[in-house]
DSSP file (Angstrom, degrees, kcal/mol; ACC not computed):
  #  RESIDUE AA STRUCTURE BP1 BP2  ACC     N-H-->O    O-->H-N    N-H-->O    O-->H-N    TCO  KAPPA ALPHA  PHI   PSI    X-CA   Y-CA   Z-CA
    1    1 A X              0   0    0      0, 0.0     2,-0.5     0, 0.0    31,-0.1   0.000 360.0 360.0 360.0 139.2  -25.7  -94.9   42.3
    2    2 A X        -     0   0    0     29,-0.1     2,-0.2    27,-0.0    29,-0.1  -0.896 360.0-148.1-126.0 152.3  -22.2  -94.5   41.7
    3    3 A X  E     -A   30   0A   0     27,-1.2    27,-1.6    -2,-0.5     2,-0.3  -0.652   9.9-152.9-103.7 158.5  -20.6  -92.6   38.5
    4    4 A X  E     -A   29   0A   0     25,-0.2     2,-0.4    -2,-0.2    25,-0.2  -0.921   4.0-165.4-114.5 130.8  -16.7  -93.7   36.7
    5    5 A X  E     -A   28   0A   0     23,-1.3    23,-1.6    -2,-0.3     2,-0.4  -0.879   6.3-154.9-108.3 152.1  -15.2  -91.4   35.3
    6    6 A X  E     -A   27   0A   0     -2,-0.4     2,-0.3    21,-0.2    21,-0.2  -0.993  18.0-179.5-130.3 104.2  -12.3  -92.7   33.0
    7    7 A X  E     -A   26   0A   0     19,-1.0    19,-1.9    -2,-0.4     2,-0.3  -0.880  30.7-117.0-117.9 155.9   -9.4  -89.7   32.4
    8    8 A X  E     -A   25   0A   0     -2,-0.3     2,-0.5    17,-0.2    17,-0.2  -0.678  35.7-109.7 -98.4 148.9   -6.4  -90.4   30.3
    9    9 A X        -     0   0    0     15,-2.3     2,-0.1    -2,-0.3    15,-0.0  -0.692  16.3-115.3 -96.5 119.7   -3.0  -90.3   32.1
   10   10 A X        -     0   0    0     -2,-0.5     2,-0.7     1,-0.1    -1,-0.1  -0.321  34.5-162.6  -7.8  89.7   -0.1  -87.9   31.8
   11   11 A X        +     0   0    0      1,-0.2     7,-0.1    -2,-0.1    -1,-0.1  -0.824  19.1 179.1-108.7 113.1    2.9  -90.2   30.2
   12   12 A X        +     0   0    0     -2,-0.7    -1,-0.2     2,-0.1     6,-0.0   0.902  51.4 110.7 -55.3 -48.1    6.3  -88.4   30.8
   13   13 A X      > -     0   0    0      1,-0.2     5,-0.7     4,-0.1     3,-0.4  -0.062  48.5-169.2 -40.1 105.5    8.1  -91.9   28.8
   14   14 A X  T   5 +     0   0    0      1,-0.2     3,-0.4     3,-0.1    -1,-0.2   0.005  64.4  99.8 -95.6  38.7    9.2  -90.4   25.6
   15   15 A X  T   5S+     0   0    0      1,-0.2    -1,-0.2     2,-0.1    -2,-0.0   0.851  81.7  39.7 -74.6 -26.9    9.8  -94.2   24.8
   16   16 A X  T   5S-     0   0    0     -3,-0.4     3,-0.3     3,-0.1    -1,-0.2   0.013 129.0 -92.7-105.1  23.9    6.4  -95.0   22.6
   17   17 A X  T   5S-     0   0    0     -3,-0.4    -3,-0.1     1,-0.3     3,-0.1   0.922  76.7 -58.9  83.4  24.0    7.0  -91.2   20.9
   18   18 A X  S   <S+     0   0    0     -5,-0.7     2,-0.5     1,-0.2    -1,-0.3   0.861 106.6 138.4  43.1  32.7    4.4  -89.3   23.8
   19   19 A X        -     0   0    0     -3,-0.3     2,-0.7    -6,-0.3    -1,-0.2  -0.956  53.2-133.2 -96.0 123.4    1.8  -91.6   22.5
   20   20 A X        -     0   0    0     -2,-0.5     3,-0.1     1,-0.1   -10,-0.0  -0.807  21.3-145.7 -72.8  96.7   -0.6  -93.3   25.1
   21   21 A X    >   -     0   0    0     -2,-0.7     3,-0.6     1,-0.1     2,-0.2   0.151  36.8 -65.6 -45.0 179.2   -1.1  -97.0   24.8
   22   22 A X  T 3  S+     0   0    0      1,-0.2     2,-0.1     2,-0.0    -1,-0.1  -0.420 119.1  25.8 -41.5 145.5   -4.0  -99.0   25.5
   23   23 A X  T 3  S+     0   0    0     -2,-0.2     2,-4.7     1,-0.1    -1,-0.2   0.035  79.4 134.5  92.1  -9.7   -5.0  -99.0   29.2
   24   24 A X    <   +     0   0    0     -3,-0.6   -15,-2.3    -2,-0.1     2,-0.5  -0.199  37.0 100.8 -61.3  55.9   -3.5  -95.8   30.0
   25   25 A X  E     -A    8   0A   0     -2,-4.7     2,-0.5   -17,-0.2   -17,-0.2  -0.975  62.5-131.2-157.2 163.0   -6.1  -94.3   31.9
   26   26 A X  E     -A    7   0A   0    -19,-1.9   -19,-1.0    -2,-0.5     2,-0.7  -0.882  15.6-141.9-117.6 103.8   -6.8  -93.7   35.2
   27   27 A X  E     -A    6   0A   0     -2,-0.5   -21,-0.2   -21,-0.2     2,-0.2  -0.623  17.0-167.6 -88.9 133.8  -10.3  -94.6   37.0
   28   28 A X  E     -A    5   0A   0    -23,-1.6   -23,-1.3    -2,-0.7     2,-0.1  -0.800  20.6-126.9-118.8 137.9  -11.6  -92.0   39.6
   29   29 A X  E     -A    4   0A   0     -2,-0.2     2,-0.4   -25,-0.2   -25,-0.2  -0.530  21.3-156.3 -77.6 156.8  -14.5  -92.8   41.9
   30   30 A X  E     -A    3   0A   0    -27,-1.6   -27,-1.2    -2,-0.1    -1,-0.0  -0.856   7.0-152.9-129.2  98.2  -17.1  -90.2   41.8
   31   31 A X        -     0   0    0     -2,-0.4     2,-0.1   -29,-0.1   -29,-0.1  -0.174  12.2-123.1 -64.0 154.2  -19.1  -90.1   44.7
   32   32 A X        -     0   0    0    -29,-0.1     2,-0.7   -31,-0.1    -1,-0.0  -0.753  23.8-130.5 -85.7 158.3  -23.0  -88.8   44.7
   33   33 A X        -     0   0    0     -2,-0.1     2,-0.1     0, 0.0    -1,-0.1  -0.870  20.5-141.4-116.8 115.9  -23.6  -86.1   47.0
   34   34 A X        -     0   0    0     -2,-0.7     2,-0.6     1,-0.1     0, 0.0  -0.281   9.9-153.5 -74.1 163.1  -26.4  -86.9   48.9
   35   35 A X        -     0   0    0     -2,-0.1     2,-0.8     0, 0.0    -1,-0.1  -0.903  22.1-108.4-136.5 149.8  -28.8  -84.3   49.7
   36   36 A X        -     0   0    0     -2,-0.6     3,-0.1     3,-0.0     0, 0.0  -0.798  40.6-111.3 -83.3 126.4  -31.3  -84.1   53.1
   37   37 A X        -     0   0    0     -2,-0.8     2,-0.3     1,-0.1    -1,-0.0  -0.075  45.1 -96.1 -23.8 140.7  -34.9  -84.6   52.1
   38   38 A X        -     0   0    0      1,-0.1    52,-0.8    79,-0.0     2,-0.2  -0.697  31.6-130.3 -79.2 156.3  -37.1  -81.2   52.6
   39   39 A X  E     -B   89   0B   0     -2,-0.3    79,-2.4    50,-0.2     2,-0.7  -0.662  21.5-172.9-102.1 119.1  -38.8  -80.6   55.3
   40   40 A X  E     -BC  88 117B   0     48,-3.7    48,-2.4    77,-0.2    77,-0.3  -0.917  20.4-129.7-141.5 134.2  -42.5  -79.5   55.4
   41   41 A X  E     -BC  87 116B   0     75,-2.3    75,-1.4    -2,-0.7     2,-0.4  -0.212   6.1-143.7 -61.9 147.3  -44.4  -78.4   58.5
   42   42 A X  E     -BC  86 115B   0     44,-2.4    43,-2.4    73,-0.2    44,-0.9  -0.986  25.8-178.0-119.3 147.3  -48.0  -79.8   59.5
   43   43 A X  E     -BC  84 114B   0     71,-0.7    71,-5.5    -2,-0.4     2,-0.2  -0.883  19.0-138.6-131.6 165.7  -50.1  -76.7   61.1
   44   44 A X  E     -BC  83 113B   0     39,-1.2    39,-1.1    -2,-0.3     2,-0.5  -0.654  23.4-137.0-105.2 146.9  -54.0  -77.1   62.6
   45   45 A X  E     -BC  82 112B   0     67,-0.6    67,-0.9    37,-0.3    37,-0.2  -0.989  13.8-110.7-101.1  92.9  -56.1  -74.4   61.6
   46   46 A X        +     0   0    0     35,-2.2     2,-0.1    -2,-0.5    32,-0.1  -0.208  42.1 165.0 -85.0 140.2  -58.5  -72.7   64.0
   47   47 A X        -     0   0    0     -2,-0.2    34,-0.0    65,-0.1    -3,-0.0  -0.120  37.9-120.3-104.6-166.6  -62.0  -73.2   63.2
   48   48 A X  S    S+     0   0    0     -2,-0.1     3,-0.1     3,-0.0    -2,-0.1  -0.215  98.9  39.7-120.6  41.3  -65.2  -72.5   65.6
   49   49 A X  S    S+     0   0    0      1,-0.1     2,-0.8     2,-0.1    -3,-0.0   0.351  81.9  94.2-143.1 -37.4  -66.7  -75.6   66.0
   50   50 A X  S    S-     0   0    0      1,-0.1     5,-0.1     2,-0.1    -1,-0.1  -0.039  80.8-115.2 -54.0 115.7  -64.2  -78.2   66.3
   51   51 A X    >>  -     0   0    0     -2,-0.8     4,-1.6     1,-0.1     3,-0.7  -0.176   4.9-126.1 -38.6 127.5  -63.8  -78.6   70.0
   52   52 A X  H 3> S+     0   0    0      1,-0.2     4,-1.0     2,-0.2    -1,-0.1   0.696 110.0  49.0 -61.1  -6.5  -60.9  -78.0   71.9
   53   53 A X  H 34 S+     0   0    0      2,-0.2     4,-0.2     3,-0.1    -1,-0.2   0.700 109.0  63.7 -85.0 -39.3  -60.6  -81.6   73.6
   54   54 A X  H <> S+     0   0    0     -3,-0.7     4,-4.1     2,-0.2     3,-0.2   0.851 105.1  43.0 -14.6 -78.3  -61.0  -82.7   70.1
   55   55 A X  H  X S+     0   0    0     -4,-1.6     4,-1.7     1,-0.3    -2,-0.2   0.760 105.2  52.5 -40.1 -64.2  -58.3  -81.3   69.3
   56   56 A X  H  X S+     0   0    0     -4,-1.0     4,-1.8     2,-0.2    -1,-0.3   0.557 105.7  61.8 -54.4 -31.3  -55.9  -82.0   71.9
   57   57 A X  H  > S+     0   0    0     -3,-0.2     4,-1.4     2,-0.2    -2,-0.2   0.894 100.5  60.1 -78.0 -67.2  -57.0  -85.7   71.2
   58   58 A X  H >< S+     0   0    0     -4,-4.1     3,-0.6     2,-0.2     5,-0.5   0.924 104.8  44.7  -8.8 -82.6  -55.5  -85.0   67.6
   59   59 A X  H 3X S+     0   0    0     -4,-1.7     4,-2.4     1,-0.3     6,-1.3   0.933 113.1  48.5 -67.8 -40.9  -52.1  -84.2   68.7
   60   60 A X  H 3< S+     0   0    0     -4,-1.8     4,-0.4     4,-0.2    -1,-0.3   0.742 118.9  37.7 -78.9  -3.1  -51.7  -86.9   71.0
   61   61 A X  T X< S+     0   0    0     -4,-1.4     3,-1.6    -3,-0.6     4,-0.2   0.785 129.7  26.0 -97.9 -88.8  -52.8  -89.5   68.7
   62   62 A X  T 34 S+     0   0    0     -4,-0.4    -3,-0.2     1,-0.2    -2,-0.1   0.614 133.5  38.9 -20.2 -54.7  -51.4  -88.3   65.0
   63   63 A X  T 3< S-     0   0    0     -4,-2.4    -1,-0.2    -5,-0.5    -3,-0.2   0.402  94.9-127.0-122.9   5.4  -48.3  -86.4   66.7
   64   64 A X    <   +     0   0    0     -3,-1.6     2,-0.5    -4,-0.4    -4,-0.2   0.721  53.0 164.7  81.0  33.3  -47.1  -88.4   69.8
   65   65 A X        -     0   0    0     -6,-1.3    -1,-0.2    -4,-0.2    -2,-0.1  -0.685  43.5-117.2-107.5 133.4  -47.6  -85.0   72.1
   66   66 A X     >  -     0   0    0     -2,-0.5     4,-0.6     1,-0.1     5,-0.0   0.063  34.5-109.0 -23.5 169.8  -47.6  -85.1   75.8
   67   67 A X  H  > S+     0   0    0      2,-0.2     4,-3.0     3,-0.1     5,-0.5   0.891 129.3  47.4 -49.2 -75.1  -51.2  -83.8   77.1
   68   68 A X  H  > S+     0   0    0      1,-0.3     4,-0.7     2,-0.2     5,-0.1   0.722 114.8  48.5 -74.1 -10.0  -49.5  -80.7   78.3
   69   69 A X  H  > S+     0   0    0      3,-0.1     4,-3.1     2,-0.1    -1,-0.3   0.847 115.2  43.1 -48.2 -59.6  -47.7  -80.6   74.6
   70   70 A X  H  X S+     0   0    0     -4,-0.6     4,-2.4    -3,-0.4    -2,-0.2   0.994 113.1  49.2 -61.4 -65.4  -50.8  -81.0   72.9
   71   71 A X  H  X S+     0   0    0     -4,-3.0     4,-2.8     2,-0.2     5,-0.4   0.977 114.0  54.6 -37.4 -52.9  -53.2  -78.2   75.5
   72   72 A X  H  X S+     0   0    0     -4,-0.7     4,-3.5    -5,-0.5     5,-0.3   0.965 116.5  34.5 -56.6 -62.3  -50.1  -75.7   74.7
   73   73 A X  H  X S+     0   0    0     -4,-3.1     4,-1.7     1,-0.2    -1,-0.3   0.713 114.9  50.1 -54.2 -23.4  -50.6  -76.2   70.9
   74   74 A X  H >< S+     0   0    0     -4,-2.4     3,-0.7     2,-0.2     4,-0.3   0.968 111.6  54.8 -76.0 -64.4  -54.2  -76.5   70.7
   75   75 A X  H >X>S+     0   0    0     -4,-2.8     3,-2.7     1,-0.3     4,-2.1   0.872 111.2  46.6 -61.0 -62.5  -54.1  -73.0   73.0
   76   76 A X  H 3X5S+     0   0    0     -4,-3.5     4,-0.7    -5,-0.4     6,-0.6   0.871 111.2  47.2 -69.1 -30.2  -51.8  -71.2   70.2
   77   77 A X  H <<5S+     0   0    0     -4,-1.7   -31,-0.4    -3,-0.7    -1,-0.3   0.658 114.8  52.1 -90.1  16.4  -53.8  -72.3   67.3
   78   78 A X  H <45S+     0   0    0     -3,-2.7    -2,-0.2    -4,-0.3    -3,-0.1   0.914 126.6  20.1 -67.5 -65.0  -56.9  -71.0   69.4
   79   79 A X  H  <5S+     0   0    0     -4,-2.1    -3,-0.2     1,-0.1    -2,-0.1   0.694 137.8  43.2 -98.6 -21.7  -55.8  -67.5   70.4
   80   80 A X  S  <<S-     0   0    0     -4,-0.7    -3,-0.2    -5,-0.7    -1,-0.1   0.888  93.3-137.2 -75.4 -35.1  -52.9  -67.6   67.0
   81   81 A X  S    S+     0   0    0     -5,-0.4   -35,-2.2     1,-0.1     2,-0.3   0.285  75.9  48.3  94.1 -24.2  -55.1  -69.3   64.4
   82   82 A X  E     +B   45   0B   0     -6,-0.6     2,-0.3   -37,-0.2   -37,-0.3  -0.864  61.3 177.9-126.5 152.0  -52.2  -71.7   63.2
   83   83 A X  E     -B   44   0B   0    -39,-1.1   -39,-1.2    -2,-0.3     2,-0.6  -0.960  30.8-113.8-140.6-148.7  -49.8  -73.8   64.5
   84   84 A X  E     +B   43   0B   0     -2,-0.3   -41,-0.2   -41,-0.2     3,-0.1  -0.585  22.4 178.1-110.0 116.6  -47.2  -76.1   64.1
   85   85 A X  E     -     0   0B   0    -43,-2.4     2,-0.2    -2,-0.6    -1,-0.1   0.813  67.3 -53.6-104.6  -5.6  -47.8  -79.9   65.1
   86   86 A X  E     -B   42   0B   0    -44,-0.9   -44,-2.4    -3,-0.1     2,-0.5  -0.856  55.5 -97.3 170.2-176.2  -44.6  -81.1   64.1
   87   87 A X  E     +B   41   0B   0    -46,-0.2     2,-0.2    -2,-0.2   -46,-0.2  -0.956  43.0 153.6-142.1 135.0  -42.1  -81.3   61.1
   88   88 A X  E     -B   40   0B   0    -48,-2.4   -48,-3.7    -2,-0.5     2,-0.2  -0.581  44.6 -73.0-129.5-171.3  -41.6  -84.0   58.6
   89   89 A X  E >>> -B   39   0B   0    -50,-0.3     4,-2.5    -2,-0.2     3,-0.6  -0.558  61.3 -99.4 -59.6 143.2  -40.6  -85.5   55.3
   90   90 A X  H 3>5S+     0   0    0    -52,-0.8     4,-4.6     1,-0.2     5,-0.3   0.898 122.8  54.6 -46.6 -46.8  -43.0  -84.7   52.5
   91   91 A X  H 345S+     0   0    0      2,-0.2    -1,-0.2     1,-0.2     4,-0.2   0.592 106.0  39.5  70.1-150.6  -44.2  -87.9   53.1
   92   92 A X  H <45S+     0   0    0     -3,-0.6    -1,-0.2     2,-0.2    -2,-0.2   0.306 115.4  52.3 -56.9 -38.3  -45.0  -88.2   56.6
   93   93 A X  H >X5S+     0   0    0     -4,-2.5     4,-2.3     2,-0.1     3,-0.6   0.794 105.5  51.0-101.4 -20.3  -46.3  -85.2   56.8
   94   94 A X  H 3X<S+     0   0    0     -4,-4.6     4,-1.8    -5,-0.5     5,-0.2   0.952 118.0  47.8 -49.9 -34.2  -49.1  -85.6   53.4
   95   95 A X  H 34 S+     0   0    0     -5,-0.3    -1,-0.2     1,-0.3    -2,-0.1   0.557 107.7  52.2-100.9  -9.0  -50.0  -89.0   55.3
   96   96 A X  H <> S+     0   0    0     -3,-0.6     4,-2.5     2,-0.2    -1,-0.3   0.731 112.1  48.0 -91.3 -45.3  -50.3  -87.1   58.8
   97   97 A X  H  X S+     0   0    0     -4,-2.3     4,-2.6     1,-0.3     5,-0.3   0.988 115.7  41.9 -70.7 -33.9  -52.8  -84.4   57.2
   98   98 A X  H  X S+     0   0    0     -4,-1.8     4,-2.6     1,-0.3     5,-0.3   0.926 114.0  51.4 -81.6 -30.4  -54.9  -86.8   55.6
   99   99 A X  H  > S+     0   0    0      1,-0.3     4,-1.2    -5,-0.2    -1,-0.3   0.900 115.3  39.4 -70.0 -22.0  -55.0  -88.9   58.3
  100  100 A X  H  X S+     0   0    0     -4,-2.5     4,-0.9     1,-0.2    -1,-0.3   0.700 119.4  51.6 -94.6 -14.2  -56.0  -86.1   60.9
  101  101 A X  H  X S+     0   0    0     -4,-2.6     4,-1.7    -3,-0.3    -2,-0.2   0.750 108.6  44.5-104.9 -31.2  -58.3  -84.7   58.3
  102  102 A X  H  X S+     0   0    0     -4,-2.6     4,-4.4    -5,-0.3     5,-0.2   0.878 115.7  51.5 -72.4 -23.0  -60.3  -88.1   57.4
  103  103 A X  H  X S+     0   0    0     -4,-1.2     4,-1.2    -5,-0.3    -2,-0.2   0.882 108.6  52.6 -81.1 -35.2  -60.5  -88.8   61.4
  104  104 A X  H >X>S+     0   0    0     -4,-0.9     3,-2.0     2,-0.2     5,-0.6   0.969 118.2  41.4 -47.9 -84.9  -62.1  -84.7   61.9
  105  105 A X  H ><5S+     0   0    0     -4,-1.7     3,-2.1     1,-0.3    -2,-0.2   0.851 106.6  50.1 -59.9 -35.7  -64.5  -85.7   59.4
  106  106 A X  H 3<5S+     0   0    0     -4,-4.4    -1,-0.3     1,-0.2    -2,-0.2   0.913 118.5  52.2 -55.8 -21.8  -65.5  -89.2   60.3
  107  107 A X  H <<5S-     0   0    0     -3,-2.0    -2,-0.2    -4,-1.2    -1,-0.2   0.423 115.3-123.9 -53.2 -24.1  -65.9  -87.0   63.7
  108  108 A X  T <<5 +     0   0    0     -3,-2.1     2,-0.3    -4,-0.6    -3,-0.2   0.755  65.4 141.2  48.0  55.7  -67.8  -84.9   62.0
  109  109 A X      < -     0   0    0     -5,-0.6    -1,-0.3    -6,-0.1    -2,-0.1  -0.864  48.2-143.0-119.4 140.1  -65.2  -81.7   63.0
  110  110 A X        +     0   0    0     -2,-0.3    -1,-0.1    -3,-0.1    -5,-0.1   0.814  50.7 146.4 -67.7 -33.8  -64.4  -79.0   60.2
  111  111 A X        -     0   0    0     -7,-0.1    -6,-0.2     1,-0.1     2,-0.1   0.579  43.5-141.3 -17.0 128.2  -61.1  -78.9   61.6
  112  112 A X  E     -C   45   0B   0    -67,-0.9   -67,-0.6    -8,-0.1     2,-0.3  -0.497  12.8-163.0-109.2-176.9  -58.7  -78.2   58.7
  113  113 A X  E     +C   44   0B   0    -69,-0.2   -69,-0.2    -2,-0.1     2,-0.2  -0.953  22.3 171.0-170.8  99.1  -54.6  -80.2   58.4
  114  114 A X  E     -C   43   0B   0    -71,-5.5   -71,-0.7    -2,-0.3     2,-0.3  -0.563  25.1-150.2-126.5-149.0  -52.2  -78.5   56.1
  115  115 A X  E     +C   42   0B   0    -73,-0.3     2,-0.3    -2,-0.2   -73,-0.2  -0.947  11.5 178.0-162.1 133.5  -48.8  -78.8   55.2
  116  116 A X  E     -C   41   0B   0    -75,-1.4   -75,-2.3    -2,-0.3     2,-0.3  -0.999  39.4-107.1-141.7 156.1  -46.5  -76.0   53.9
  117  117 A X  E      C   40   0B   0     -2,-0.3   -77,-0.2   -77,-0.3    -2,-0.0  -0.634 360.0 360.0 -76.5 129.7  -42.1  -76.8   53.1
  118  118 A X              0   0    0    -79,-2.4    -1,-0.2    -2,-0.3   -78,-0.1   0.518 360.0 360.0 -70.9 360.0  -40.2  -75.1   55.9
């Protein structure tokens, strides 16, 4: 969306008496200043039931990660308790937790999917 602003113009011409006619105005484009979307982390949660394989299965599906991407993260939210599976648009990343969190349960895994704004 783009704003006008309309300003009325300086006239030096002391022929019309420093009086401004009609039309005497100047229009200035006003651009919007666009702003980058925030950003919001999805972390995995470590549970003790959900499998690790599970897991790993998780990240590669939902988060595009390599095998050895996936093992590394699965490993840090093992021995960490959290971690990070990737970072998105609000979104991308609501539609990543519910998706990894309805596939857990049809799975019948506790495994929990959250999101927090970096």
């Amino acid at each position: 969306m783009l704003n006008w602003t309309i300003t009325n113009a300086q006239n030096d011409d002391d022929n019309n008496g420093g009086q401004q006619g009609p039309g005497t105005g100047t229009v200035v484009k006003v651009r919007p200043k666009t702003q980058k979307p925030a950003m919001y982390r999805v972390l995995l949660l470590n549970d003790d039931y959900t499998p690790m394989e599970f897991v790993v299965h998780v990240l590669e599906r939902f988060f595009n990660k390599s095998r050895e991407a996936a093992t590394e993260i699965m490993l840090h939210v093992h021995h960490r308790g959290v971690g990070v599976c990737g970072v998105y648009t609000y979104e991308v990343a609501e539609t990543k937790v519910g998706q990894v969190i309805d596939f857990a349960r049809r799975h019948q895994h506790p495994l929990q999917c959250t999101m927090e704004k970096e």
